[in-house]
Each structure stands twice: as C-alpha cells, then as structure tokens.
N, C-alpha and C positions, 0 to 999 in steps of 0.2 A: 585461533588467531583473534583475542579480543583489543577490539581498539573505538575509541572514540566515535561514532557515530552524528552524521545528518547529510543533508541532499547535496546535490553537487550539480556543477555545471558542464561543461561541455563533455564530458565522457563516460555518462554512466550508462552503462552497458544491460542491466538486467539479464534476464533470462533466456539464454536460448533452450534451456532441458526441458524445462516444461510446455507449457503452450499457453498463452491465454492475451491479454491485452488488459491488462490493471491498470486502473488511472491514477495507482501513484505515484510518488516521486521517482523520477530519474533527471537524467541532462538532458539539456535540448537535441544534442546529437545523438544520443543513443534509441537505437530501429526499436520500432515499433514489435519487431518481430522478437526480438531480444528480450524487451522489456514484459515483452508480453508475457513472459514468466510466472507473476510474482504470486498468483494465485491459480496458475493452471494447471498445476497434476488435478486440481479440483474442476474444471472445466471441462478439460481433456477427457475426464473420466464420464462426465454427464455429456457432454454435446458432441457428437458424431456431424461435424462441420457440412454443412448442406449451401447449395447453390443461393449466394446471397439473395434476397428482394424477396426470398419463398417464405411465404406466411407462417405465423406462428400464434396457434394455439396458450393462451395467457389465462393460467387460474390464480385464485386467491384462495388459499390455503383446501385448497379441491374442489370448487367452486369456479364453475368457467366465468371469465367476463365477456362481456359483450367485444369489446375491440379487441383489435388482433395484433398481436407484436410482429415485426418480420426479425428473419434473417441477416447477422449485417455479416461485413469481411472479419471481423472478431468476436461476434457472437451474437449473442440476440438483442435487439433494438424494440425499445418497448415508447407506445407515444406518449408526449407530454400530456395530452387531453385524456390519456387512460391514468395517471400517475394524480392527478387534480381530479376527477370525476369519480374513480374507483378504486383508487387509495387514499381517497381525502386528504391528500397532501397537497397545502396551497403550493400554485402555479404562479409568481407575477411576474410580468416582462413591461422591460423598462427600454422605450424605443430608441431613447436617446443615447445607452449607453450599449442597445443592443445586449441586454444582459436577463436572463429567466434566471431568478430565484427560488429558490424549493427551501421549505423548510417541515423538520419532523419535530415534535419538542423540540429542545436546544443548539439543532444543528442546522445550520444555514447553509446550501448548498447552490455558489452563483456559475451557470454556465454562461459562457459567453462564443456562441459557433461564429467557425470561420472555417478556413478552408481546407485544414486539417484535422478538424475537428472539433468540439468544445471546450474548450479551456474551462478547468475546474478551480474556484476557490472554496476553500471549505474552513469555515470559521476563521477567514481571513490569511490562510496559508495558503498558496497557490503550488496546486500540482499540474507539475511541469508537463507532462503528458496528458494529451487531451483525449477525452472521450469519442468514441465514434459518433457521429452525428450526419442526422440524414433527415431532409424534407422531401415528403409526397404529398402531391394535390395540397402544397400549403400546411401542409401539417408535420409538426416537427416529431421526432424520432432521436432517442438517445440511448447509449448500451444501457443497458437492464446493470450493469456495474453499476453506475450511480446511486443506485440503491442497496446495493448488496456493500460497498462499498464504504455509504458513509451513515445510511439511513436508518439501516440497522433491521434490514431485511434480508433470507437465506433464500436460495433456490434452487431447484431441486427439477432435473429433464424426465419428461416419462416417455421412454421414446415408445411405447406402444402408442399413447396417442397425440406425439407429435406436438407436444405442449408442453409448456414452463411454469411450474407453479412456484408460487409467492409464497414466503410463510413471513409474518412481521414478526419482531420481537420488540421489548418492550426495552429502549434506551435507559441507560442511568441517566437518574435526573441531577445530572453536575451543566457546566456549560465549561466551551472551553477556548480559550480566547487564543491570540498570536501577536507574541512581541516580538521586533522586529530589533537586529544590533546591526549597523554599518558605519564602515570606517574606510574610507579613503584615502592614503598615503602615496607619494612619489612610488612606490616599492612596490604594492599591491592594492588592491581591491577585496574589500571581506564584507557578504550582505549574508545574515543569519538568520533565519524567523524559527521561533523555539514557541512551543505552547505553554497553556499557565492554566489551571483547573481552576474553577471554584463553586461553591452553593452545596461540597460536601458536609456531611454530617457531622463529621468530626474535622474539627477546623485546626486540629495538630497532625489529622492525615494530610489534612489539603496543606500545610505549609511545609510539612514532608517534601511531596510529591515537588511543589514549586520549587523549594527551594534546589532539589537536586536537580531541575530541566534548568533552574537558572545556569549551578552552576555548569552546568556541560556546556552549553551557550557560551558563558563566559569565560570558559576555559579555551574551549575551541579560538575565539576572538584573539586571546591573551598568547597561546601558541603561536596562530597566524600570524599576527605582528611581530612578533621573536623571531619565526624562520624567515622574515620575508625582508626585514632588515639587516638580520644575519647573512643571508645568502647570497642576494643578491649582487650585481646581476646576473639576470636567468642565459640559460646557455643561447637562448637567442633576440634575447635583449627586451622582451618584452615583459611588463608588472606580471606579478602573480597574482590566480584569482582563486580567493576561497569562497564558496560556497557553504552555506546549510541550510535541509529545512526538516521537516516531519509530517508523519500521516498519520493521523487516528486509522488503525485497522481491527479494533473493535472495542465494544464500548455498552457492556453491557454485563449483569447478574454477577453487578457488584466487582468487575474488572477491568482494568483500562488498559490496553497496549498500544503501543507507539512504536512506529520503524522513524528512527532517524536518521541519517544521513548527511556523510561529509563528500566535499569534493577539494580537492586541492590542485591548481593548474602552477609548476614551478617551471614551466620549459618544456621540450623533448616532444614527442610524437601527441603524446595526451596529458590529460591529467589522470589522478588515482582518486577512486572513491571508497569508502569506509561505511558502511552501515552495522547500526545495533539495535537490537529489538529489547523494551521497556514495557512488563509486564507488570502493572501495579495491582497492588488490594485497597478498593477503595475505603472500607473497612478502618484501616490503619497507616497508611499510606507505604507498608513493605512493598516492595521490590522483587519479583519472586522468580523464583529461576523454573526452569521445566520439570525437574522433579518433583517441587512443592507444585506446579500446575497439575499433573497426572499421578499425585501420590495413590488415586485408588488403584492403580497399575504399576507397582515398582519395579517388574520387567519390562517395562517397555518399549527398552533398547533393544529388545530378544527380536522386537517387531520391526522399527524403524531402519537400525545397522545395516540387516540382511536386505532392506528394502531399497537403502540408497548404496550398497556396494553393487546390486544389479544395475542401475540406470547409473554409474559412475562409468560401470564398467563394458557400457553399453556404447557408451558416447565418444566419439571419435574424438582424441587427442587428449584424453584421460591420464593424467602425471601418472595416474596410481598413487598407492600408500593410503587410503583410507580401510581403517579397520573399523571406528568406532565413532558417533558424536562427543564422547569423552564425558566428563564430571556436567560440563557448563556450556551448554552448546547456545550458538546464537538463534533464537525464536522470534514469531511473532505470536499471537493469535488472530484469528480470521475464520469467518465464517461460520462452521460448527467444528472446528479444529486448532491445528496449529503447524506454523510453516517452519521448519528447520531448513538452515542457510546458511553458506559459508562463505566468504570474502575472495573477493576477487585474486587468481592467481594459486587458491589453495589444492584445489583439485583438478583447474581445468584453464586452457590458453584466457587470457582477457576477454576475446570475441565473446565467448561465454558468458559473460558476466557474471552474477551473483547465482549460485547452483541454487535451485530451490526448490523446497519437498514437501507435500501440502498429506498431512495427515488426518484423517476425521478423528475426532471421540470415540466413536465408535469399531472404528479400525483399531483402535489404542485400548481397546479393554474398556473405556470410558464412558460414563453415559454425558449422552448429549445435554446442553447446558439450556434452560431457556432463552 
C-alpha cells in the first residue's frame, strides 16, 4: 500500500506491536503507549523495563562516566549536565522561553519541558510527541532518545552490568533546514513543514533531493485544496484539517532517511494517516529502495517474512493474509538498522497503528554501518 506520505494531526496512532516511546512524529491524540512503537523491537530487545527512578549505570563507548542515568517509564533518562560535561555537546537554556538547546555539528535540537514531557524541535520541525522529561534535586533528565534519535549516537544495554553504553557516530556534514507551506480556506486548514538539505558535495544531488521533498509538499497542499473544496461539507459540518511533517531518522555514512507523514481529518470518528520512509544516497541524490540498502544480502526476505508473519500472527485481531514485504516495501533506517512498516489498516484494527519491525545489519546478513 504505497501512498503519499507526512505527519498528521489528531489521529496517528503508531505502534502498539512493538514497544518503545520514539519521539517522532505522530498526532497529538495518538497514546503514548501506541506510538511508542516506532523504534522498539530495538528497545524491547536491549531493555528488560525495570522499576522507574532505579539508577543506571552510563558508559561511553565502554568507558564508565562519572554521572548516572535513571530509569524512566519509557526507558532510560540520561542528565542534561552528563550530555554537556561528558559528551561535549553544548547545553544552552534560555529562561525566558524556557527552551535547552543541544546541538551536535549541524543539528539543533530545542526541548522545551512541560508537563508531559519535552517538546522536541529538531531543525525547526516540531515533533509532536515529546520526550520523557524528569527533574531531581534540580537537575534535569531527558530519554537517552534524544540522542540516539537525532544526535546521531547508538546504544547498546548490558544487562550483566546494568548499564547503557553510548557509541557516537560521525554525522554527514550537510544541514538540514524546514520549510513551512500553510493555507487557510472556508473548507479546510492545511499546515505542512517539509525538509530541504544543503552544504552537499554534489550540488546536482542536493537539488535532486530538494527538489523531489518540494514536490511531495507541494503535492500534498495542491491535493488537499482539490478534496477539500470538492467534498465538502464534511459529514459533521466541520473544515477539514490536513496535516504534515517529517523526521530525520538517520543521517549518516553518506545516507539520509526521512519518515514523512500525512494526516487527513475529513469528518467521521478520526482522521487517516499515511506515512513513507525516504532513503537517499547522498553521493548522487538517488532514492533507493531496501534492496539496493541490503544488496550484500539478496536473501533477506528469507530472514525478515518468517520474522514478521510470527509477531502478525501473534497479535490479537490480526486480518491475516501477510505472506511477504513484496518487490518495495515501506522502510526507514534507524539506528544500526532498518524499520519495515506497513500502513494503517493493512494487517491490523486502527488501534494498532502503523505495524513496525526494527531489523539490525547484523541480523540481516549485514555488516554494521559506521
């Protein structure tokens, strides 16, 4: 089921198969517990969930630190004084807008806590779901996501000794900005923020790249306005609201991937959202599909298939009918792997949200990527 992709507002649902608490994009209604999906068969597998507040053991790349990370209700909470002090990632907080800044090379990362947690903008794209966020004795505490996240660091649980190690990787040095398209009409409401690369080497990859995130943007918009003067009015008389946005989900060894995401609210119980996963070569600025990602493994369906027809068929209220990912399956990359995902409704009730299956390199025949 390919279709148009970017972020959505009041009903994206994520994950409930996996486990985890990713801080990227979903809608504002959609749980916590759902969303927490989008990167936790990878979670799930390292962290054996422990009594929140209970300390944690924090190395850098096998190397204990001095400070200690805790426990939170979605996973581990690392402090901002250990993240500025012992990953030399400047810390600044700005009192008047109540906003801590992070940045690693070319990535800006603004939290802003409140009472459900940190509101994340990242390179001026705001995701929608906020970070767990936690103050002791004054001192602030944010999921160790934020890093693995956006920063462009992996980790890795050892549960022999009850500690999470750090391993940094080295960002592509592009930057990546967020243009914003809104339009307000009697009919509906349509606010889009779509990325825009630049500072690659080859400046016929980087107009590649832009130009095809323009046009999906602009596509999206030019749709929106068509169904929304077409249809109208909605079955309970209120505008229609579209929705988009995007995530960087990783960002490095010369590859760039993108989850975008749509939302469409026309009437009825909810709205529907749409996500697609945008795997570029920065190289040249192609577009590449999961075969060309894992060609050192052209069986690798042999691995994946058997892996997601078990947890399909595992999960209560399961449609059936999955054999296969097929030719072109929708992907991201993340972490030290890659997430396959399918759209809402394809295999499982809505509640569900987007099914999603977090594979390593390693698991895939693959060797691990710097």
């Amino acid at each position: 089921m390919k279709k148009f992709a970017f972020q959505i507002g009041s009903a994206m649902l994520a994950i409930g198969l996996l486990v985890s608490g990713w801080g990227g994009i979903v809608g504002p209604e959609a749980p916590v517990q759902a969303q927490a999906h989008a990167y936790g068969q990878f979670l799930a597998k390292q962290i054996q969930k422990p009594e929140a507040g209970q300390p944690v053991k924090i190395t850098l790349k096998g190397k204990p630190l001095k400070q200690q990370g805790l426990h939170g209700k979605e996973g581990v909470l690392v402090p901002l004084e250990m993240i500025r002090k012992d990953l030399k990632i400047p810390v600044k907080y700005d009192k008047s807008s109540n906003t801590y800044t992070l940045k690693r090379q070319n990535v800006v990362v603004q939290l802003q806590p409140g009472e459900t947690g940190a509101k994340a903008i990242v390179d001026g794209s705001t995701q929608i779901l906020p970070y767990e966020w936690k103050v002791v004795d004054g001192n602030p505490y944010v999921s160790v996501k934020v890093l693995s996240d956006n920063l462009g660091y992996t980790t890795q649980w050892i549960e022999a000794g009850n500690a999470l190690n750090l391993t940094p990787h080295r960002l592509n040095d592009i930057k990546i900005s967020t243009r914003n398209l809104e339009k307000v009409i009697p009919e509906a409401s349509i606010k889009i923020q779509y990325p825009q690369v630049s500072d690659l080497k080859s400046k016929q990859a980087e107009e590649k790249i832009n130009t095809l995130l323009q046009s999906r943007a602009e596509t999206f918009m030019q749709n929106s306005l068509k169904e929304a003067k077409k249809n109208q009015p909605s079955p309970n008389g209120s505008p229609y609201e579209y929705l988009g946005n995007y995530t960087v989900t990783y960002n490095r060894g010369g590859l760039l991937s993108i989850l975008e995401q749509t939302y469409a609210y026309t009437g009825g119980a909810h709205g529907i959202s749409v996500r697609e996963g945008l795997t570029f070569r920065l190289s040249d600025g192609k577009l590449l599909t999961l075969d060309e990602i894992l060609r050192a493994n052209p069986n690798f369906r042999s691995i994946v298939d058997p892996s997601i027809a078990k947890q399909l068929q595992q999960t209560e209220g399961y449609f059936g009918g999955f054999k296969t990912i097929g030719n072109n399956p929708d992907f991201y990359l993340k972490d030290n792997g890659v997430v396959i995902f399918f759209q809402l409704y394809d295999y499982l009730p809505y509640v569900f949200g987007f099914p999603e299956f977090y594979f390593s390199f390693p698991e895939l025949g693959i060797k691990s990527r710097k």
